[in-house]
N, C-alpha and C positions, 0 to 999 in steps of 0.2 A: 168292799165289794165281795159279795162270795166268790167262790171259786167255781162256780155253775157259772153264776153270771160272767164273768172273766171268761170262759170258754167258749161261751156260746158266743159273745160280743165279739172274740178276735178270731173263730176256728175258721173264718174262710179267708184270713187272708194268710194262716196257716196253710193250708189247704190251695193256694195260690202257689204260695212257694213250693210248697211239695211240689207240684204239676213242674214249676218250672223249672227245677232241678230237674224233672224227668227228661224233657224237652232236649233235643240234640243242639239247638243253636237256642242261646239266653237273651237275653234282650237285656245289656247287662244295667242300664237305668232303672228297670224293672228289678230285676235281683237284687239292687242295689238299696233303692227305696224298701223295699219286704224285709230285706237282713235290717235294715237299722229299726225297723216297726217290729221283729221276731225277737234283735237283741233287747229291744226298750220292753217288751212282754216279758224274756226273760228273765229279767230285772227286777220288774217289778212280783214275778211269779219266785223268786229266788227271795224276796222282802217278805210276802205276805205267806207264802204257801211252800216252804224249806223243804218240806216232808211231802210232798206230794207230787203226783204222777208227771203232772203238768212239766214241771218246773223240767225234769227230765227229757220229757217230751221235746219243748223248748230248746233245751242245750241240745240235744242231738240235729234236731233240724238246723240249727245256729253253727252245729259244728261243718255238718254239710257241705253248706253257703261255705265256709272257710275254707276248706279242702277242697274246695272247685273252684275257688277264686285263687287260691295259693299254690298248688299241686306240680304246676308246669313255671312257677318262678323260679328262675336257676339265679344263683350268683355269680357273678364276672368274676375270675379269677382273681381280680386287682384285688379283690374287696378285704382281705385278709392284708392285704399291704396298705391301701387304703388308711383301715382302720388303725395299724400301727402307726402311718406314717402324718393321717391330718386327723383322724376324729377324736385318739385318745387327748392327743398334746392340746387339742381345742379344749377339750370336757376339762382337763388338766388346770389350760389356764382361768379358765371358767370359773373352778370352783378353788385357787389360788388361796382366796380368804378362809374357806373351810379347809382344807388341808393345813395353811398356817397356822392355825388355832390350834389343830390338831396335832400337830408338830411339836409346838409351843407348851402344851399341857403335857404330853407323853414325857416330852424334856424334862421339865416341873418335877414329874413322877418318879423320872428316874434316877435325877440328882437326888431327889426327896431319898431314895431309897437307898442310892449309891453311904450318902453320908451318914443314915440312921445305923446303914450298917457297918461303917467303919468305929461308928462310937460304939454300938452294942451288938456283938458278934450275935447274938439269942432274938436281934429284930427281925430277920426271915423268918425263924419259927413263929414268931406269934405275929405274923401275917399270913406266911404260908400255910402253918400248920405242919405238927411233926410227923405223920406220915407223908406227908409229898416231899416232908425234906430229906427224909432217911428213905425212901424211894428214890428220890434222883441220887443221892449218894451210893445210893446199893446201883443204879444201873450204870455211874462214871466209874465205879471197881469194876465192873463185868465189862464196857466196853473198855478200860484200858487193861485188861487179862486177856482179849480178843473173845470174850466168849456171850458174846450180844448175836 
């Protein structure tokens, strides 16, 4: 579709929402309905037309609808406790098998390295590379001189 046509097809329910962002009391089914028809334009205007006015257009009214729907949501104090105390340990146990793995391989990597380097003192440099190694050596002399 061009981008005439795209404009002209959706600019009055553009033009809807504008109005009723203006509006002192929302009708928030209404707002509601328009933001998700403004975001799926944006979308689609964000796909077809990157470089163009529209698409800007679009994000701005889209931000709008967002900062007036979100503006006056305060968080509960708990919510910092909350999140330590049920949502992380939840996500934690959740994701139990990926972190295992992840565990599991880091281990791998480090034995792998722990033993390459006891057999051949020269296997950090030709992983790391002789500048980051004579770099960290130049900065464990200067923090144990105190002068880091």
């Amino acid at each position: 579709m061009r981008e005439t046509d795209f404009i002209e097809q959706n600019k009055q329910k553009w033009r809807e929402l504008e109005g009723l962002l203006k509006e002192e009391r929302k009708d928030p089914d209404k707002l509601s309905q328009l933001f998700v028809q403004v975001t799926e334009d944006l979308a689609y205007s964000q796909t077809f037309y990157p470089n163009r006015t529209v698409r800007v257009y679009l994000n701005n009214i889209a931000q709008q609808v967002f900062h007036k729907i979100y503006k006056n949501r305060k968080e509960h104090k708990s919510r910092f406790f909350h999140f330590w105390k049920d949502e992380l340990p939840r996500l934690v146990y959740e994701s139990r098998k990926q972190l295992g793995l992840s565990l599991i391989i880091f281990l791998i990597s480090f034995i792998i390295g722990v033993v390459s380097t006891a057999y051949d003192s020269h296997f950090p440099r030709v992983i790391l590379g002789n500048e980051y190694i004579d770099m960290t050596l130049e900065n464990i002399k200067r923090r144990s001189n105190g002068r880091l």
